[in-house]
C-alpha positions in Angstrom: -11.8 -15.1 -25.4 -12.9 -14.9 -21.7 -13.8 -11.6 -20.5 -10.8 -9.1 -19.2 -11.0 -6.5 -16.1 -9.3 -3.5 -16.1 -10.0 -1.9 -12.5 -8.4 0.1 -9.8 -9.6 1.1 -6.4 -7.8 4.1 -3.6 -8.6 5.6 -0.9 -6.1 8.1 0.2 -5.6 12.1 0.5 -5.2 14.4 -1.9 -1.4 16.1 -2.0 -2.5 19.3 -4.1 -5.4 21.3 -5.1 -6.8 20.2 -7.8 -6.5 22.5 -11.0 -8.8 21.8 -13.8 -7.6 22.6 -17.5 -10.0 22.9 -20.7 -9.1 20.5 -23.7 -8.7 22.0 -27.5 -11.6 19.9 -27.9 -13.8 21.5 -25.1 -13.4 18.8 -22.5 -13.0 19.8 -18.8 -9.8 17.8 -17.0 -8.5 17.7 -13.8 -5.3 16.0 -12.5 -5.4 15.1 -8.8 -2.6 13.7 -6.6 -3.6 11.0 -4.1 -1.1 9.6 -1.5 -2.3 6.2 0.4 0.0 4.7 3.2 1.2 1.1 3.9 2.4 0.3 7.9 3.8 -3.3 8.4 6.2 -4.3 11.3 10.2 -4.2 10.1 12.5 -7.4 11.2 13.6 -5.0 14.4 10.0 -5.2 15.7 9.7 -1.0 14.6 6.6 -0.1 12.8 7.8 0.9 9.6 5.1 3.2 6.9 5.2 3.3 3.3 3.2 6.0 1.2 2.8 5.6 -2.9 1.4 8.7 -4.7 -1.2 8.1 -7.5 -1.7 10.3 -10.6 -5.9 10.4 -11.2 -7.2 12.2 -14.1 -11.4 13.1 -13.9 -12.9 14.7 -16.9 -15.6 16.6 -17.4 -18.3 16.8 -14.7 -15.8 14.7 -12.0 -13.4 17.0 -12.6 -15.9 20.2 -12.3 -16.8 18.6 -8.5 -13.4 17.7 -8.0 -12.2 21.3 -8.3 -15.6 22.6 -6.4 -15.6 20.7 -3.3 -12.0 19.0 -2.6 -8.7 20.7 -1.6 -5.1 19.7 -0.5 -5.6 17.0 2.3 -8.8 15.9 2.0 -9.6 12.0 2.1 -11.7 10.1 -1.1 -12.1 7.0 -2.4 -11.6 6.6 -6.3 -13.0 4.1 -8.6 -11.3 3.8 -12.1 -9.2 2.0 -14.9 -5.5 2.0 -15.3 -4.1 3.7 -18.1 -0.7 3.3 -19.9 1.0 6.9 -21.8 3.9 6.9 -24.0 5.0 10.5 -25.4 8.2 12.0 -27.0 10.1 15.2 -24.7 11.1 18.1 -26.6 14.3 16.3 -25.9 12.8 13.7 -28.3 13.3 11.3 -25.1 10.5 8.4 -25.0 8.4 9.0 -21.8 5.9 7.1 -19.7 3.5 7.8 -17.5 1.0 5.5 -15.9 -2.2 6.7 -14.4 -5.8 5.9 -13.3 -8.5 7.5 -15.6 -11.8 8.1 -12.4 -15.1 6.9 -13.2 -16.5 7.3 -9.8 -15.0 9.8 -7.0 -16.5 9.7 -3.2 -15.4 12.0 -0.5 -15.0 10.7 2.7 -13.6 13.8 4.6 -14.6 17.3 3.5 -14.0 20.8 4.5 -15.6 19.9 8.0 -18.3 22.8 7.2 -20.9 19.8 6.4 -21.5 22.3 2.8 -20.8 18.9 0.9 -20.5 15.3 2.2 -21.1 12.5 -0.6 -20.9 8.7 0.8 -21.0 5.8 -1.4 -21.2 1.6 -1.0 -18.1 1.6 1.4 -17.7 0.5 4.9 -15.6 3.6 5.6 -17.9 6.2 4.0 -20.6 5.9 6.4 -22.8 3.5 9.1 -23.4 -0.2 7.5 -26.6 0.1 7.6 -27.2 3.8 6.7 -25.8 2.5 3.2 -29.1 0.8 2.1 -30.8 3.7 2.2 -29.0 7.4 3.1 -30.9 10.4 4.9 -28.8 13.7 5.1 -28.8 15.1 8.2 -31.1 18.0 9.1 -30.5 21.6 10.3 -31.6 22.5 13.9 -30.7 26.4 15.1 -27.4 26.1 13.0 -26.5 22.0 14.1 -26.8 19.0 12.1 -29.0 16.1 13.2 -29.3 12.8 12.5 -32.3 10.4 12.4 -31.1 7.0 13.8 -32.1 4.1 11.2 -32.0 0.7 12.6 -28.7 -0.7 12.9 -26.9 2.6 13.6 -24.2 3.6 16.5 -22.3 6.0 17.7 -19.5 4.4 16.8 -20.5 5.0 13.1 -22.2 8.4 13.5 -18.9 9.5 14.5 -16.7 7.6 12.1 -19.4 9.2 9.5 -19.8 12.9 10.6 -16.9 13.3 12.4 -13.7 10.5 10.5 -13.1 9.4 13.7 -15.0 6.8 15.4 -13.4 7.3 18.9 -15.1 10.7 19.5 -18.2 8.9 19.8 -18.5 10.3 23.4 -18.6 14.2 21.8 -21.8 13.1 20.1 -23.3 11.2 23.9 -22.4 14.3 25.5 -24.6 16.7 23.9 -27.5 13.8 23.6 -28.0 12.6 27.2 -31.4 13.7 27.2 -32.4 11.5 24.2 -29.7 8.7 25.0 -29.9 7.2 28.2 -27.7 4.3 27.4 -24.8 5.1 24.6 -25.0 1.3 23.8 -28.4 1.7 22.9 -29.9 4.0 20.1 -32.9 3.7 18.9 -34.6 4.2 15.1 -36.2 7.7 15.0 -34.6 9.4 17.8 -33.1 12.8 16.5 -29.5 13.2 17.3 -27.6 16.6 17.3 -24.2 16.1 15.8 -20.9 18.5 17.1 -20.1 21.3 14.5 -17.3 22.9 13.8 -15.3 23.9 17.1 -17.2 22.2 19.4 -15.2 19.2 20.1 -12.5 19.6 22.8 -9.1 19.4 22.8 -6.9 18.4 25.6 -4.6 21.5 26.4 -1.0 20.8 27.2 0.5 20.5 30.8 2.8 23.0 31.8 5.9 21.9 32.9 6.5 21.6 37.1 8.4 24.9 38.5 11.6 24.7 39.8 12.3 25.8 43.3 15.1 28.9 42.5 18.5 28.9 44.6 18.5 25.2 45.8 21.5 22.5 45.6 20.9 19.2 44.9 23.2 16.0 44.2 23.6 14.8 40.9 20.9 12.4 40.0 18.9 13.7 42.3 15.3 14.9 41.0 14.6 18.7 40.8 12.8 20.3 44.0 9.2 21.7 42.5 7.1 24.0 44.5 3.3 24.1 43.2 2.6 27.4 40.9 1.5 30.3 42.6 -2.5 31.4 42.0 -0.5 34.5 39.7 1.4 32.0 37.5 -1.7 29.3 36.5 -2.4 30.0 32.9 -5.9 31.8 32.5 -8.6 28.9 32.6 -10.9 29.3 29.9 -14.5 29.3 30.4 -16.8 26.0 29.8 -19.6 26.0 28.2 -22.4 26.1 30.6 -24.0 23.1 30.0 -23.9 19.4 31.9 -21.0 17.5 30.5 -20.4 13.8 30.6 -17.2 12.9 29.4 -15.4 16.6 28.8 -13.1 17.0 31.9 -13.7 20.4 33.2 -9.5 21.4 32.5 -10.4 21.0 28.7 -10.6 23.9 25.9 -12.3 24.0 23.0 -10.2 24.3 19.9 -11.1 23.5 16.3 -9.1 20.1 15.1 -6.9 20.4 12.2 -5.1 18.5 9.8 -1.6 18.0 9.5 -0.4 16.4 6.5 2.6 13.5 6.6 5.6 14.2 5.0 5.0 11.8 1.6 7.5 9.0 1.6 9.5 8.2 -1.1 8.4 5.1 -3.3 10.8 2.1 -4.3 11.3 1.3 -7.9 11.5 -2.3 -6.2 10.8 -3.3 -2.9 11.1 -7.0 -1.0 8.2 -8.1 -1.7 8.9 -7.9 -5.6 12.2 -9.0 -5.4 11.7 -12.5 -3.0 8.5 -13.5 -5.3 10.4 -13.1 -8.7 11.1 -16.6 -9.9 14.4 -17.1 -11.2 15.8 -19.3 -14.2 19.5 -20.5 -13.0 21.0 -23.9 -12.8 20.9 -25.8 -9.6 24.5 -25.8 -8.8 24.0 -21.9 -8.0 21.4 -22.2 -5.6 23.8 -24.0 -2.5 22.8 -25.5 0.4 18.9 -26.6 0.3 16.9 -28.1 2.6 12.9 -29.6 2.0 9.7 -29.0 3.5 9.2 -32.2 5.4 6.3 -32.1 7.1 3.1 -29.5 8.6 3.3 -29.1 12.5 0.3 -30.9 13.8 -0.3 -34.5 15.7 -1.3 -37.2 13.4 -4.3 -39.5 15.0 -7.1 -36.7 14.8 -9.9 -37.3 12.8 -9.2 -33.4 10.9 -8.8 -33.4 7.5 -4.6 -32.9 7.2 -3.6 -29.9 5.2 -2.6 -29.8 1.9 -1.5 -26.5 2.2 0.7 -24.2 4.6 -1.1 -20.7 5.3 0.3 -17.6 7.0 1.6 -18.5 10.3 1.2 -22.4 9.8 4.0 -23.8 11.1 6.0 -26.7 9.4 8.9 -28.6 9.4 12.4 -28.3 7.4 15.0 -30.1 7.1 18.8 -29.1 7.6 20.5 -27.0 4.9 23.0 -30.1 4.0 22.9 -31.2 7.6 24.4 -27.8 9.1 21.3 -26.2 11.6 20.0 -23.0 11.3 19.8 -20.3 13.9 16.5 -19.4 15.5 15.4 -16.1 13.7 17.2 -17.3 10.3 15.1 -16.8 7.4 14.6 -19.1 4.5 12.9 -19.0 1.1 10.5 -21.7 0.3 10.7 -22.7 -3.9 9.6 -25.4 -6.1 12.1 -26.5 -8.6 9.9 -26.1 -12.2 10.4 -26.9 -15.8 13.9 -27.0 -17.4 15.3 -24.1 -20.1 17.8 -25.4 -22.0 20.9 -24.0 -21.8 20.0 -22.2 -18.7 18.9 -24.2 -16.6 15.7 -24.7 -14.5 12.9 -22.3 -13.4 12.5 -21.6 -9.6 9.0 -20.5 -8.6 9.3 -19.2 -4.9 6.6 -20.0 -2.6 6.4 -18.2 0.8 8.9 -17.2 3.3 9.6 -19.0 6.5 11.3 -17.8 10.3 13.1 -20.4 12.0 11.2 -20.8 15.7 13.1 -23.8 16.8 16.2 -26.1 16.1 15.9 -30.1 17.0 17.9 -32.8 16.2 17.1 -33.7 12.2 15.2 -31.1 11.4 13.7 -27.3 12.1 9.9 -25.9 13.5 9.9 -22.5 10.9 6.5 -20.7 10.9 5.3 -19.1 7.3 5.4 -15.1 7.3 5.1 -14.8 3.3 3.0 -17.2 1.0 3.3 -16.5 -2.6 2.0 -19.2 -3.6 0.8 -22.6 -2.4 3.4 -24.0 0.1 3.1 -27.9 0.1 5.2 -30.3 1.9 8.0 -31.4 -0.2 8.9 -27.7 -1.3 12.6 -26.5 -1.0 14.1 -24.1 1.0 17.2 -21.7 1.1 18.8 -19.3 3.1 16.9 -15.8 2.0 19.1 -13.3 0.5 19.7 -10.2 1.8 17.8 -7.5 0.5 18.2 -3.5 0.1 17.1 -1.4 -1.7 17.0 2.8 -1.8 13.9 5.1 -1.2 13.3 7.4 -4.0 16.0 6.5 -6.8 15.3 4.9 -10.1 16.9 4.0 -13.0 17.9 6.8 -15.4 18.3 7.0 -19.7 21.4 5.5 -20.9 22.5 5.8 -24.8 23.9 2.4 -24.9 23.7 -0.8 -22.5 23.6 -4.7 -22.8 20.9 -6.6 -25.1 20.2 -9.8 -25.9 16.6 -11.3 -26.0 13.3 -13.0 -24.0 14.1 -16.6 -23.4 11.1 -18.2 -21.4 7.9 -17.3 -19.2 7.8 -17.5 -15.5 4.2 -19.0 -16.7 3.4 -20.6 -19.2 0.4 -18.5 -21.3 -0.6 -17.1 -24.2 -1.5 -13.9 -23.8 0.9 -11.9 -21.0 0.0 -8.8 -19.5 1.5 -6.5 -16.7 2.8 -7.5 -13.7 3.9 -11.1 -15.2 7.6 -11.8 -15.0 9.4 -12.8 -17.9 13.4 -14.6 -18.5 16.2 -12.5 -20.9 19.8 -13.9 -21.4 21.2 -10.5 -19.7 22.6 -11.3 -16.3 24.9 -10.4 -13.5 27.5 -10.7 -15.1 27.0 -8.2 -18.2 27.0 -5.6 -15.5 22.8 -5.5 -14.9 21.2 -4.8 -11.7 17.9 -4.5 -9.7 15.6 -1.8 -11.0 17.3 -1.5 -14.5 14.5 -1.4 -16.9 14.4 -3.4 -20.3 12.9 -2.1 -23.5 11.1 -5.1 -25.9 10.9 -4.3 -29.2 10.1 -5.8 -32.5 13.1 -5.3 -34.7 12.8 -4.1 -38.6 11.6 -7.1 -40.7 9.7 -7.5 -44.2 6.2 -7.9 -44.8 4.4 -10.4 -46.7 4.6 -8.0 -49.4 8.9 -7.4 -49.8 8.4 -3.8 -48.4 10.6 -3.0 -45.4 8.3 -2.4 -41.5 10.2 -0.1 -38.8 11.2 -1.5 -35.4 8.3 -1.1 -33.1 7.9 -1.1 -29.3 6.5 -3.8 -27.5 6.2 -3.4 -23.7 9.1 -2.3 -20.8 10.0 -4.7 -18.0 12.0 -4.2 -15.0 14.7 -6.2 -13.4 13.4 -7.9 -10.1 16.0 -10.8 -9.8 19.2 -11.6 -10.9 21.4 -14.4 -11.8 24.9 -14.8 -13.1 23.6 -15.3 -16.9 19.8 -14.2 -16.8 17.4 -11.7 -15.4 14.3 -11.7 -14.3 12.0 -8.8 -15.6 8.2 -7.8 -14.5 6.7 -6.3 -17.3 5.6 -2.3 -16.1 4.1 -1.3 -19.6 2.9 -2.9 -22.6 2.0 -1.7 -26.2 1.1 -5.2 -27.8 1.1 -8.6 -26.0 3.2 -10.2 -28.4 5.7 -10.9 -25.5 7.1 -14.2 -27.2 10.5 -16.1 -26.6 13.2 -15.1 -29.1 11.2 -11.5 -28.7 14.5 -8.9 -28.8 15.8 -6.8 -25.5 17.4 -3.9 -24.5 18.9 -1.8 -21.6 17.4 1.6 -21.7 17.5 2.9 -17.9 20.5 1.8 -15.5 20.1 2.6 -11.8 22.4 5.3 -11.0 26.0 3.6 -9.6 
């Protein structure tokens, strides 16, 4: 058997302190909380953010540095493997839990102090080229310096020292007598890096003064009279030192953090629910249309494509003759192998925007690709999809059952994150985000003696038909996921 991978990667901030705990056995443990965000642009042009929260568990020495050095907010990067748990409540409910056990921890924002700063292989931990070979920073009458390495810029000293390459300018300022040029730094020059408080903050504007006693139209913009020398704010005193970029109205204040309110994750979200194939006969997909062509002249000596990527454009035609609306958007599919009695298996393959309507056929440009688009795929109308922040699917005592009747693919081991058919549709009362238990029911051994009914794995519903469902398999005990392999409903989304 070929060689498996079991690895996670995050880099995000911490949502708690961490708290370390000592095992029966001795062992040190720590749990963190780590938050990392997702921004994309919504289909109302509005940037829209997403943040998932991450359950981390560090043992021993990690978890001893873990509760030494980081605190609520700070930024790392976390190297581990993904763990599966499965316990009994004192309510003797089934649990799960699924979290990533660290094997390597980097911080890349600290307490800003410079006590503690640990950078690893990443682009984001510190300068490219200050990764093949690191030299901590110096201390000169209380500052930290730096010893520029070939390859190095103030663009990364900042992004390094400071997480923020934009106040590269803070560390020019206080270097013009070693940096004549900020484009050009040179290997061995010392440079003296800003410490805490000593980078400036704009102060906020006061608002204009209204001149007391006077009339005016409506609509008509307020009379201001400039403040008097007795009601400007008290101007704080600059350093005195030559300043480059610092206008002279600026204070210096210490920069702080404020944490983001965390956003409430989706048990599914759009991308899970328009890549889930779906097993359904053809008669309840409607109006189709085909991929007909790639946009591009022929006559060029190019090699043509064989394949539509991310904002390729192509051609589609009509849904059953009637045109489309610019802006309309439809699901690209391939129509797959056949299971008898219920019908045949759709694998979608990107997503598509209508840009322009002609005569015969459509110009739609490719947003989504999950998997290879090719001329002679077929396309729908996309379904409308919604789905609530923050609510998931909750215990039941009793729901629908039935069993596993086919593979999206067609393997012989499965593992998480595949999609798998049951019999259990829309019209047994199922929906999106009701999760599945699969089970191996009681049966006799070899031997006559009587085995108990064991758990197999848990799959949520990410697609629905009128007779069949379309699960993605969220935890696995044994991957004996086979057809004829027995199902239940365990958790229904709340009504």
């Amino acid at each position: 058997m070929s060689r498996s991978v079991n690895k996670a990667t995050i880099i995000g901030n911490l949502g708690s302190d961490p708290e370390i705990r000592t095992t029966p056995s001795g062992s040190r443990v720590t749990t963190l909380s780590v938050a990392t965000n997702r921004k994309w642009t919504g289909r109302s042009g509005e940037m829209q953010e997403e943040t998932q929260w991450h359950r981390v568990v560090a043992w021993n020495k990690l978890a001893e540095i873990a509760e030494q050095y980081l605190k609520k907010g700070d930024r790392i990067y976390i190297e581990g493997r993904i763990q599966y748990r499965q316990w009994e409540d004192q309510n003797g409910q089934k649990r799960f839990s699924t979290e990533i056990v660290a094997n390597d921890m980097v911080m890349l924002g600290g307490r800003g102090d410079g006590a503690f700063e640990l950078a690893a292989l990443l682009p984001e931990a510190l300068p490219l080229h200050a990764q093949e070979g690191q030299q901590e920073a110096t201390s000169q009458e209380g500052r930290r310096v730096h010893v520029v390495r070939t390859g190095d810029t103030l663009w990364d000293l900042a992004n390094f020292y400071l997480s923020d390459p934009f106040l590269w300018p803070e560390i020019y300022r206080i270097n013009t007598v070693v940096v004549e040029d900020p484009h050009w730094i040179y290997p061995a020059e010392e440079l003296v890096v800003p410490g805490p408080g000593e980078i400036p903050v704009e102060r906020p504007v006061e608002p204009p003064i209204e001149v007391p006693g006077e009339e005016r139209v409506p609509g008509e913009e307020a009379l201001v009279r400039p403040p008097t020398p007795d009601e400007l704010p008290e101007t704080p005193q600059m350093p005195d030192e030559q300043t480059v970029f610092t206008p002279p109205d600026l204070a210096l204040q210490t920069l702080t953090y404020q944490p983001i309110e965390a956003i409430p994750p989706m048990a599914v979200n759009a991308g899970d629910f328009y890549r889930a194939g779906m097993l359904l006969p053809l008669s309840e997909i409607g109006p189709r249309g085909e991929v007909i062509d790639v946009s591009a002249p022929k006559g060029y000596a190019i090699r043509p494509l064989t394949t539509v990527p991310r904002y390729g454009r192509l051609y589609v035609s009509h849904l059953d003759g009637e045109p489309p609306e610019p802006g309309d958007r439809f699901l690209l599919f391939r129509i797959e192998r056949q299971l008898k009695p219920w019908g045949r298996v759709i694998r979608p393959t990107g997503m598509a925007t209508i840009a322009a309507v002609h005569e015969d056929v459509s110009t739609a440009v490719v947003i989504e690709v999950y998997d290879r688009v090719l001329v002679g795929d077929q396309a729908m109308e996309a379904e409308y999809f919604e789905f609530e922040r923050g609510v998931f699917a909750e215990p039941v005592a009793t729901g629908p059952s039935g069993e596993l009747i086919g593979l999206m693919d067609d393997q012989v081991i499965a593992s998480t994150e595949d999609l798998v058919f049951i019999d259990v549709g829309r019209n047994q009362g199922v929906h999106v985000g009701d999760e599945f238990e699969l089970y191996a029911s009681t049966r006799r051994s070899s031997g006559g003696l009587s085995l108990p009914e064991e758990h197999i794995g848990l799959g949520r519903v990410v697609r629905l038909t009128e007779q069949t469902a379309t699960l993605r398999l969220v935890e696995m005990r044994h991957p004996t996921v086979n057809v004829g392999l027995p199902v239940r409903l365990i958790r229904r989304m709340p009504s």
